[in-house]
N, C-alpha and C positions, 0 to 999 in steps of 0.2 A: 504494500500500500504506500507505495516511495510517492504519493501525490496527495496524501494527508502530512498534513503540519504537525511536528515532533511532539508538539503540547499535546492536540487534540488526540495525536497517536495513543498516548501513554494516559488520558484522562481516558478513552478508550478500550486499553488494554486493561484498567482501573474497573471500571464496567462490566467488561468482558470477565474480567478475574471473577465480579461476583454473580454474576448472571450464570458461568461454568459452577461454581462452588456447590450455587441453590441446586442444580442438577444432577451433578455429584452426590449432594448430600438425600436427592429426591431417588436416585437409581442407587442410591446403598441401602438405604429404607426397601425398598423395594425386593430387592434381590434378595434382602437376609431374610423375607417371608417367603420359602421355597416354594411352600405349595402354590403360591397367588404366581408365582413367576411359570412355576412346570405344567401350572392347568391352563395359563394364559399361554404359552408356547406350544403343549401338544393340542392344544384344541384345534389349533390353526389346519394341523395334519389330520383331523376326523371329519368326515362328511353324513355321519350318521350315527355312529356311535357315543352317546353323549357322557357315557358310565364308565367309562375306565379308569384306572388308580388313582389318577390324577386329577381328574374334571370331580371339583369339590365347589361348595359355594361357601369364598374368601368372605371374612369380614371386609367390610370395608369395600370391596371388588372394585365398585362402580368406581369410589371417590380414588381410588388409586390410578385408574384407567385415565381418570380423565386431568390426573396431576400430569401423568406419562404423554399424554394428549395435548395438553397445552405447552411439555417440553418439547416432542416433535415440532408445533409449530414455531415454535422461538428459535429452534436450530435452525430448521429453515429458512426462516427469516433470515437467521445473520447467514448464512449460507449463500444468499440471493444478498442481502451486501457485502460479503467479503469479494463473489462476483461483480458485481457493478464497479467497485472501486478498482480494482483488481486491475479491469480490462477497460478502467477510465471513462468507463458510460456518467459515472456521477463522478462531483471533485465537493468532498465533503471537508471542510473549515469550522465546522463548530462539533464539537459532541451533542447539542440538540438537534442537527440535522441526522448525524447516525440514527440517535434513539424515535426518532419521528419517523426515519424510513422504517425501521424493525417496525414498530407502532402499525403501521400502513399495514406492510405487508403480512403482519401476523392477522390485522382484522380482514384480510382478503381470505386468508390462510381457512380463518374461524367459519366465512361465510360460505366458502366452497364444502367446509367439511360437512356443516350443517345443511349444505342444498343436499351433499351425498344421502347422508339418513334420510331426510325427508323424501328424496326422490326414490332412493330405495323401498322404503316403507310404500308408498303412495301407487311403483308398479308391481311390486311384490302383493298387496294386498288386491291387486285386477289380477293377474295373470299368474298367481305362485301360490301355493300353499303356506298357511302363514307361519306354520313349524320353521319353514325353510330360512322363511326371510327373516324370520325373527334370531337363530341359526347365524344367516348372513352377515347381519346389523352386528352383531354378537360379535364375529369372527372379522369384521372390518377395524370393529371399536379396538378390538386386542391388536389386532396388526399395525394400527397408528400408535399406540401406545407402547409395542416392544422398539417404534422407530424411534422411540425420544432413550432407548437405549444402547442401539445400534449404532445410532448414527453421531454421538456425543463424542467419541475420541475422534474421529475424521473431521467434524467442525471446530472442536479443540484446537486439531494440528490445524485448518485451515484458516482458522482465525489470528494465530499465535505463527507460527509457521511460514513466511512469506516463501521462501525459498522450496517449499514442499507444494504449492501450489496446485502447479500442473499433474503432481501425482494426485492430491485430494481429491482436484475437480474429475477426473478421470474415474477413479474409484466413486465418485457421484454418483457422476450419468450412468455408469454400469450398474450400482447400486437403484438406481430407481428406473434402469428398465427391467431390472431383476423383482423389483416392487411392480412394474406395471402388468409384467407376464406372470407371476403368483397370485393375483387378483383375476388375472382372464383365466388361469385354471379352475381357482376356488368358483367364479360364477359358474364357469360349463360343467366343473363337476355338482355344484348343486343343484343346477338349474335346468340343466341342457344336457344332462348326460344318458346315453342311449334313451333319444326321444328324435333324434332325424331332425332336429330341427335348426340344421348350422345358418340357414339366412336370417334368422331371428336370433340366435347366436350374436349374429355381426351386426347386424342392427342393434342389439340391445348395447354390446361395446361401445357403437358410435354414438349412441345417443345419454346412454349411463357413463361412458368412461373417457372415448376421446375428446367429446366434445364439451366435456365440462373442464378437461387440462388447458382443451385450447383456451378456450375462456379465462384462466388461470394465468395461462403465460400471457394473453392478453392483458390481462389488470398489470402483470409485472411490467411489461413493455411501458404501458402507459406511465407508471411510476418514473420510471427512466426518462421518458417522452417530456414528462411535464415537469421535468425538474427543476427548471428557469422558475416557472412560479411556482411550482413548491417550495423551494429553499429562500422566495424573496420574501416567502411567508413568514420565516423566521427572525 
């Protein structure tokens, strides 16, 4: 980030220190209740069997899911500004423009995630069985939530790490078409599996999955787009 100012670097990195620590301290909580971690991981791998050694109902479940939920999107966020700065799309000079663009992009982050359930719920309940999609919602909510553990030491290094960069970003993008193709399994096996019905398959993709990404990196583009009056805002 050789195009942010030393001060604002290090008020920043200041930031950054506590923002990783709450995380830290949020995925060691987490992980030392085994059971809440090994029934939220192997559940991901059952499409029907809901009883196995491990699929137990956690104290707490929900409110852990969605502390895990709101770290995904905070990684992401600085994820998408260590990107922008990175490759010079923004030239940020205050630590309030930093924390305004995280700001942004985490509430795009919240409203995308909250179309997904909603829109899940709304064609699951015309065209699915509601076991399934209740099932689905289930096994989406744990897969955002095991990413705010996954993905924590790679935004670590990419935040902190200027010189490791290009290997982060690299390990990203592969990392979240690895997230996009485990989601087009998990639907076709719950949804669409020996039923013949692969053009409703591809449809349901394009309209439940590509087309709400694209929208996505749309909002992001625009963040970038409109930064002359965003940051005169400050």
């Amino acid at each position: 980030m050789n195009n942010i100012p030393l001060a604002i670097k290090n008020e920043a990195n200041n930031w950054g220190f506590i923002l990783f620590f709450i995380c830290f301290f949020i995925i060691v909580s987490i992980i030392s209740r085994n059971k809440f971690f090994l029934s939220m991981f192997s559940g991901l791998f059952r499409n029907k069997d809901r009883h196995n050694m491990f699929y137990e109902t956690v104290t707490n479940e929900t409110l852990y899911k969605i502390f895990l939920s709101l770290q995904t999107i905070l990684l992401l966020s600085i994820t998408f500004y260590c990107y922008a700065v990175q490759e010079h799309f923004l030239s940020v000079t205050t630590l309030s423009q930093m924390l305004l663009l995280l700001g942004k992009s985490s509430l795009l982050l919240i409203i995308f995630f909250i179309y997904k359930f909603v829109s899940y719920s709304a064609v699951g309940a015309i065209f699915f069985r509601k076991e399934i999609v209740v099932q689905w919602n289930n096994d989406f909510f744990s897969w955002i939530s095991l990413n705010g553990i996954f993905l924590f030491f790679p935004v670590l290094i990419l935040f902190y790490v200027e010189s490791a960069y290009i290997v982060c970003l690299y390990f990203m993008i592969f990392y979240f078409i690895f997230n996009l193709f485990f989601i087009f399994y998990k639907v076709y096996s719950l949804f669409f599996h020996k039923k013949q019905r692969l053009l409703y398959f591809i449809l349901y993709l394009c309209t439940q999955e590509i087309i709400p990404l694209y929208l996505v990196y749309r909002g992001f583009v625009y963040l970038i787009v409109q930064k002359d009056t965003i940051w005169m805002q400050v």
